[in-house]
N, C-alpha and C positions, 0 to 999 in steps of 0.2 A: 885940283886934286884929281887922278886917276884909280880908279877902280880896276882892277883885272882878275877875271875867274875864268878857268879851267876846271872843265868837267872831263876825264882821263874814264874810259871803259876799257879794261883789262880783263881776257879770258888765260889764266892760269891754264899750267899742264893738268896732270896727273894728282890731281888733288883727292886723297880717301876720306879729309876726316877735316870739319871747319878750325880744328888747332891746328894742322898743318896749314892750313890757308893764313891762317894767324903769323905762321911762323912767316910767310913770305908779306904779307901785308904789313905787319910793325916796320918792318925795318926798309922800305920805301917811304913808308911817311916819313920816318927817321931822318933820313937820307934827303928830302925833300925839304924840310926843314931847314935845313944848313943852307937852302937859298934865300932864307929872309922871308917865308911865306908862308900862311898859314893854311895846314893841309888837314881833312880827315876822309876817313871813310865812309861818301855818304850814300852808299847804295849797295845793295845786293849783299849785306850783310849774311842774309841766310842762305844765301847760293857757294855751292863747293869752289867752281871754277870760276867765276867773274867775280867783280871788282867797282866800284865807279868811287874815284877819288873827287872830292873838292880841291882847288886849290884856288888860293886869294894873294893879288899882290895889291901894294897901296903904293902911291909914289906921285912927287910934281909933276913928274914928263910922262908922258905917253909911251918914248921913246923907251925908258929904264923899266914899265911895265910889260911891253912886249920882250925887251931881253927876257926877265929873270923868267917868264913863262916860256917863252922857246926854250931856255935852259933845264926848266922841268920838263916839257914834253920830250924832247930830245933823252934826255936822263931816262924814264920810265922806258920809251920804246926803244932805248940800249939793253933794256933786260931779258938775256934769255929764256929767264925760266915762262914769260909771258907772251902773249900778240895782245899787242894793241887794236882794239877793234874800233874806237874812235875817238876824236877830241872835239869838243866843244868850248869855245871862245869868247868870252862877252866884254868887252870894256866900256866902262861906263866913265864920262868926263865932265866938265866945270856944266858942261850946254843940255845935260838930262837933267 
């Protein structure tokens, strides 16, 4: 069994008010989901313009856990309204 987590830091534009941040936040996780992988919000909750996502994939191969993560990094740093400010990468396998 493979482990894979990404940690995604995202600085938002022009954010006034943390329900607008909401409004761009939900529907990325949303969106992320539909890759088979379990996401949340796990950082800078109280910050207007930044973001740090969790993301987890599980899987036999090694191989199938770096696709579906490349697919979510790829996806998030497709987003205009944001800059990607970094990712962070861990997989963990059968030998940890």
């Amino acid at each position: 069994m493979y482990v894979g987590a990404l940690e995604i830091d995202v600085l938002f534009g022009d954010i006034r008010s943390l329900k607008e941040k909401r409004s761009y936040v939900k529907p990325i996780v949303a969106e992320l989901k539909k890759f088979g992988v379990a996401v949340s919000e796990v950082g800078d909750a109280d910050r207007l313009r930044r973001a740090l996502f969790g993301v987890a994939a599980v899987s036999g191969e090694i191989g199938h856990v770096h696709e579906v993560l490349n697919r979510c990094e790829r996806h998030v740093a497709g987003k205009p309204e944001l800059e990607l400010l970094s990712v962070r990468r861990r997989i963990l396998g059968p030998e940890d």
